[in-house]
C-alpha positions in Angstrom: 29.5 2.5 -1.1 31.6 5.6 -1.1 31.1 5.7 3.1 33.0 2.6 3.3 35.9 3.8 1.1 36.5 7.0 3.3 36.5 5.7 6.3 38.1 3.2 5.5 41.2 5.2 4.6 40.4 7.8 7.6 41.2 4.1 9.7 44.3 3.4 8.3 45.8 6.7 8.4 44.0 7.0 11.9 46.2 3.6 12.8 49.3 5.5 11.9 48.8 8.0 14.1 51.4 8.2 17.4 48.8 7.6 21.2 45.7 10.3 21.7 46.1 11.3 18.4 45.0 8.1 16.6 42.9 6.9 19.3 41.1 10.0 18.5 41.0 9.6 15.0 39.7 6.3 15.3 36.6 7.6 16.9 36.1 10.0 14.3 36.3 7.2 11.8 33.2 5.2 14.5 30.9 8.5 14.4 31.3 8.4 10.7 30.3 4.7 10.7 27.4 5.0 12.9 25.0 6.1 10.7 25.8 4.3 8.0 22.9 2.2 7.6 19.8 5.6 8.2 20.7 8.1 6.6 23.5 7.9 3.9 20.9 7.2 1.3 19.6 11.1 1.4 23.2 12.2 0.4 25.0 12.3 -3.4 28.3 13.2 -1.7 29.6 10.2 0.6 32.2 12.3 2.3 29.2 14.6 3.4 27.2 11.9 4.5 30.1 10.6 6.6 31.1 14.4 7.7 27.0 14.8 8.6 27.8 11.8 10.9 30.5 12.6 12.7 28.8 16.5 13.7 25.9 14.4 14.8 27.8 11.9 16.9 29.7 15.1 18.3 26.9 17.0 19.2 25.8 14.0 21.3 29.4 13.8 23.1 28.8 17.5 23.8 25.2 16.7 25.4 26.4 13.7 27.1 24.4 11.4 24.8 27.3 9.8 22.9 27.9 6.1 23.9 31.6 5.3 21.9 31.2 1.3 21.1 
């Protein structure tokens, strides 16, 4: 699956990252993950099913809804 790929490479670039940066960047690379298994499926594009993710996940975070496991 395309997903996989991107974020895959968004975690090892993320890893490279110097203290709030990459710890930042690796949460990005969890909200893209989190929907991975619901809704990918309705999208051709796998960087805009991972991109749909992550605004979802940050909506939450601005809501207070977003639980970072």
């Amino acid at each position: 699956m395309g997903v996989k790929e991107i974020t895959g490479r968004w975690e090892r670039v993320a890893r490279s990252l110097p203290g709030a940066d990459g710890e930042a960047a690796l949460m990005v690379v969890r909200m893209a993950r989190r929907h991975a298994s619901e809704g990918f499926y309705a999208f051709d594009d796998p960087l805009e099913a991972a991109l749909f993710s992550v605004f979802i996940e940050i909506l939450k975070a601005r809501e207070g809804k977003y639980v970072d496991h």
